[in-house]
Backbone as CSV, one residue per row, in Angstrom:
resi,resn,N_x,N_y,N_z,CA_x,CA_y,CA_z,C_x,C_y,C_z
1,UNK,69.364,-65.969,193.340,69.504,-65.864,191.915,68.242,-66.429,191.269
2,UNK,67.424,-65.687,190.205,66.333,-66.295,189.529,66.492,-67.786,188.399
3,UNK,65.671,-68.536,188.490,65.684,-69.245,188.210,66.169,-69.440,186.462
4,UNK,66.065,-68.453,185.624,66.572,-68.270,184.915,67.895,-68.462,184.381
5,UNK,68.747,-67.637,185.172,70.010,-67.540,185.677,70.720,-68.429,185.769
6,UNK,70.291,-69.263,186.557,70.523,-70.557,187.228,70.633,-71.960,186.003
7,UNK,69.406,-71.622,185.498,69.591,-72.525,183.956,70.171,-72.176,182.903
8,UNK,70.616,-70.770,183.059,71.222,-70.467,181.993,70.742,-70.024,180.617
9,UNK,69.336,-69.530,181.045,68.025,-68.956,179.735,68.586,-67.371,179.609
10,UNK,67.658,-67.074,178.848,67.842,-65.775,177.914,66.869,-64.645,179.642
11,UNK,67.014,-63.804,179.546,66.556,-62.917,180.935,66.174,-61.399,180.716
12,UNK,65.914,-61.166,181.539,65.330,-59.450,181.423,65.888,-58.771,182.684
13,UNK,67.126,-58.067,183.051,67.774,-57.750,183.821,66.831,-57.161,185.055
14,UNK,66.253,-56.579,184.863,65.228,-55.811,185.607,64.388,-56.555,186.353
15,UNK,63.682,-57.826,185.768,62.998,-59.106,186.131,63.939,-59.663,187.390
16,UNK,65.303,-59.939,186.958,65.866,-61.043,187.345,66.105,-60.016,188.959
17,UNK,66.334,-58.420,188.914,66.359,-57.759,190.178,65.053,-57.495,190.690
18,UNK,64.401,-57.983,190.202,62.768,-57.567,191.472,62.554,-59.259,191.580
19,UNK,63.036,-60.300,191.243,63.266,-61.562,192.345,63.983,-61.792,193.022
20,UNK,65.026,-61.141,192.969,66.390,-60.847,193.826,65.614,-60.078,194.727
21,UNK,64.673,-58.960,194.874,64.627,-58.271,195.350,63.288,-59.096,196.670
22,UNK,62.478,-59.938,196.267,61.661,-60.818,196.801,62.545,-61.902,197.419
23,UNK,63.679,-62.479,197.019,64.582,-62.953,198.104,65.033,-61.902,199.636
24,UNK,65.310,-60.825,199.045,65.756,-59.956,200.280,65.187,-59.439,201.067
25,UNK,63.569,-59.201,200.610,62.218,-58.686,201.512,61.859,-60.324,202.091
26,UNK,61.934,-61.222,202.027,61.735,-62.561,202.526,62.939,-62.734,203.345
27,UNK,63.695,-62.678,203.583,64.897,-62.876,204.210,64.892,-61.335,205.457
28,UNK,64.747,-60.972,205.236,64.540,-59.672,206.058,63.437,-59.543,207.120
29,UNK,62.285,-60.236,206.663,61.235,-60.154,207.344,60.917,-61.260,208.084
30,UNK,62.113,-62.359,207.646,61.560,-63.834,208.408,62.815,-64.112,209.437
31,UNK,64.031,-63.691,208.387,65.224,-64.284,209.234,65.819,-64.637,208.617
32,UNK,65.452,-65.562,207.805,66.342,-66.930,206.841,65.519,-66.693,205.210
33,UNK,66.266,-67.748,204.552,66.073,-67.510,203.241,65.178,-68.165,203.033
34,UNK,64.287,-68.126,201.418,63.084,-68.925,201.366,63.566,-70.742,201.154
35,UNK,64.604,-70.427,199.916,64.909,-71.789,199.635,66.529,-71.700,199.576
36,UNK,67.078,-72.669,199.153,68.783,-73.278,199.039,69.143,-72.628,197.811
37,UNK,67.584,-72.613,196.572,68.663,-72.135,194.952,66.932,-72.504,194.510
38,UNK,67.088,-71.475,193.957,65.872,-71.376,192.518,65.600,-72.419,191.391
39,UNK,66.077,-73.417,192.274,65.989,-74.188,190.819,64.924,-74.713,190.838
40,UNK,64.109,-75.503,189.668,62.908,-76.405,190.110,63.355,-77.854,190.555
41,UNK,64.811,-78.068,191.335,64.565,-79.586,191.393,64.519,-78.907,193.032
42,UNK,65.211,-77.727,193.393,65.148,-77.616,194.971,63.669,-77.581,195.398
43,UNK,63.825,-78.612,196.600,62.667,-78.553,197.427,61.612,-77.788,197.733
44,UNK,62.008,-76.977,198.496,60.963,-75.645,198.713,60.792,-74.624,197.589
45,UNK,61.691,-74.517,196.769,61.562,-74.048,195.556,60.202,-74.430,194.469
46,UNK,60.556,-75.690,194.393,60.076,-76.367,193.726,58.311,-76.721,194.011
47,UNK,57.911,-76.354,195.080,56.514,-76.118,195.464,55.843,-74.284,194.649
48,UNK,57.104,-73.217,194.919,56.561,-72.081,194.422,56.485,-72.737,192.770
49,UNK,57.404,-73.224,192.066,57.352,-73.392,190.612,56.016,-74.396,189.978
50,UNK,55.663,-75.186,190.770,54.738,-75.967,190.342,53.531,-75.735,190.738
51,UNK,53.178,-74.412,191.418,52.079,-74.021,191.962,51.643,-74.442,193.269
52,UNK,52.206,-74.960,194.424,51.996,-75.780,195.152,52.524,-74.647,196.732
53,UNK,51.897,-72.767,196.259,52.506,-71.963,197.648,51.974,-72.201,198.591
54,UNK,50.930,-73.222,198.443,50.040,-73.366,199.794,51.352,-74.210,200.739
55,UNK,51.331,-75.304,200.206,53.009,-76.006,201.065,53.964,-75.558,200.782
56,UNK,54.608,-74.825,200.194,55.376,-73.623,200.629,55.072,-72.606,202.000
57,UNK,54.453,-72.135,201.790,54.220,-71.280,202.809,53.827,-72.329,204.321
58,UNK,53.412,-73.250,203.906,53.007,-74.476,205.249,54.238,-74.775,206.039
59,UNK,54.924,-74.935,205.181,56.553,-75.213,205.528,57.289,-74.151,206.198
60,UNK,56.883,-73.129,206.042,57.310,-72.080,206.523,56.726,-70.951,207.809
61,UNK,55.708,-71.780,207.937,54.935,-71.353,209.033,55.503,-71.858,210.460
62,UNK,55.977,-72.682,210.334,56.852,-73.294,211.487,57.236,-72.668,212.259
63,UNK,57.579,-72.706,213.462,58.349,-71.864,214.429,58.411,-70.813,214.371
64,UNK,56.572,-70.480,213.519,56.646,-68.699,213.828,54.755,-68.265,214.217
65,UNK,55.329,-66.901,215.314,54.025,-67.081,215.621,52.813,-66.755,215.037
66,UNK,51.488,-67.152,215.225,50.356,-67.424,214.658,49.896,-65.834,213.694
67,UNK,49.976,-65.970,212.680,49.113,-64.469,212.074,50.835,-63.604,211.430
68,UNK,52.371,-64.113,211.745,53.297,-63.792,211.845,53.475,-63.243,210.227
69,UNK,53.053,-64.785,208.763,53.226,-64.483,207.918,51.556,-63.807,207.330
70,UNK,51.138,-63.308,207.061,50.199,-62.692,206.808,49.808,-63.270,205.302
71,UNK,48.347,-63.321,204.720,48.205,-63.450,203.763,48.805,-62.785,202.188
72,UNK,48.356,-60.813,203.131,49.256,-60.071,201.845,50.781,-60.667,201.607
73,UNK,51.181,-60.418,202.781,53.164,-60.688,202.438,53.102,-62.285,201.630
74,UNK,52.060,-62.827,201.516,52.556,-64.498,201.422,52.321,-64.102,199.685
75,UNK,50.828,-63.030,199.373,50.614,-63.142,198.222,52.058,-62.323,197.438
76,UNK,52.401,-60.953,198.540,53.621,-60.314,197.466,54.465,-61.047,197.341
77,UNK,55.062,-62.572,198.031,56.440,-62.735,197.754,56.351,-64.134,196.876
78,UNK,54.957,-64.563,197.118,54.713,-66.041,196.099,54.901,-65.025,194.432
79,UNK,54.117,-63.809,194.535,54.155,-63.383,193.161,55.623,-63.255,192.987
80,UNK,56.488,-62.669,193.388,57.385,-61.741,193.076,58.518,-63.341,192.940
81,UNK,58.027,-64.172,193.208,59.286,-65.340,193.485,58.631,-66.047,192.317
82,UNK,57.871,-66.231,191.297,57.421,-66.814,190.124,58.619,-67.569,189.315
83,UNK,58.220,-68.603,189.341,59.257,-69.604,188.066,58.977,-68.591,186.807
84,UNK,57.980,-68.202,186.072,58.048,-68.010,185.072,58.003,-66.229,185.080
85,UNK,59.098,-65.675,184.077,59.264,-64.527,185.035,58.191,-63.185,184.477
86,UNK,57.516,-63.789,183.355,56.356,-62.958,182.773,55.122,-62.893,183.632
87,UNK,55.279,-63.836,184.841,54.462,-63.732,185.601,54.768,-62.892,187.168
88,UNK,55.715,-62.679,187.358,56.000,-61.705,188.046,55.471,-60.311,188.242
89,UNK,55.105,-59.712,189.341,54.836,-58.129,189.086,56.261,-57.243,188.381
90,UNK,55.164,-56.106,188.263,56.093,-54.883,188.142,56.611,-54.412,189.132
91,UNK,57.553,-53.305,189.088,57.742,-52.357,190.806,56.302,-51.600,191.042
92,UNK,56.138,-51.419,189.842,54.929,-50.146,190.193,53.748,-51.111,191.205
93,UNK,53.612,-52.550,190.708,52.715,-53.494,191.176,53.124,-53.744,192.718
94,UNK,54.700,-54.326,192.197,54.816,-54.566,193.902,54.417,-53.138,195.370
95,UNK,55.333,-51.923,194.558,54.920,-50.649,195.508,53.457,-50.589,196.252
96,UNK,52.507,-50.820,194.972,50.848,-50.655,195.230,50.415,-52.189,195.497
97,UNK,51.531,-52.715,195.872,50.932,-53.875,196.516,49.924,-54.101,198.024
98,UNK,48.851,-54.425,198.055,48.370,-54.346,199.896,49.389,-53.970,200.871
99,UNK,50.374,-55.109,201.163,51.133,-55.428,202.064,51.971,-53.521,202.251
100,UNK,52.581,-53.580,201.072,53.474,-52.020,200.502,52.981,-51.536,201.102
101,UNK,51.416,-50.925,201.279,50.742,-50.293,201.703,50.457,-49.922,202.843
102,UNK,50.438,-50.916,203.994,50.115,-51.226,205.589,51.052,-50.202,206.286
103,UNK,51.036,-50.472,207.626,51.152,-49.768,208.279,52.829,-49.893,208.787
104,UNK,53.444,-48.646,208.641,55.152,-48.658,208.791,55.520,-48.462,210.485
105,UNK,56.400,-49.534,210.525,57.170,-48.830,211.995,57.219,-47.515,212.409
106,UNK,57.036,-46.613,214.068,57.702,-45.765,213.727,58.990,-45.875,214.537
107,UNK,59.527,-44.828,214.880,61.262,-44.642,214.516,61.610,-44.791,215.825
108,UNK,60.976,-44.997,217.049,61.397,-45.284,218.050,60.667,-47.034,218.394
109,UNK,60.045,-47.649,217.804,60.137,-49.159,217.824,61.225,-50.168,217.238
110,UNK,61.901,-49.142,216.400,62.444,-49.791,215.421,64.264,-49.848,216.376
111,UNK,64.302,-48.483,216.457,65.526,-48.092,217.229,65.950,-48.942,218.375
């Protein structure tokens, strides 16, 4: 849930589903979730809100292997996970994002 939400501010429905939607591409691609709750007092949260994704992402490098989280994916999901939600991409942004871009499974690796 965006941090918004969570405090109980005024929102932009659309906003609040393309951070929802950066929870579920983070959770999908790692395993586990980024943080406990969007809030700024949660921990790991609370590094994306105060600018601090470098230890965010440090924290999360853990028990995974070397080159695993990539710079693009770190830049699409620090953007897309923004405390402030005017700072967030668009879809059109996230789509034409680097990462968006790379190279897709094909259908018998995946299978």
């Amino acid at each position: 849930m965006a941090p918004e939400l969570i405090m109980k501010q005024a929102y932009q429905g659309h906003v609040v589903d393309l951070f929802a939607l950066g929870i579920i591409l983070f959770i999908l691609y790692t395993g586990h979730p980024p943080f406990n709750s969007a809030h700024p007092t949660d921990p790991h949260y609370k590094l994306l809100a105060t600018n601090r994704a470098d230890l965010f992402w440090k924290q999360h490098q853990n028990n995974k292997p070397k080159g695993f989280l990539t710079e693009e994916f770190m830049d699409l999901i620090t953007n897309m996970l923004q405390f402030n939600p005017a700072a967030r991409p668009s879809l059109a942004d996230i789509v034409g994002h680097p990462w968006m871009q790379g190279t897709i499974a094909e259908r018998q690796t995946v299978v």
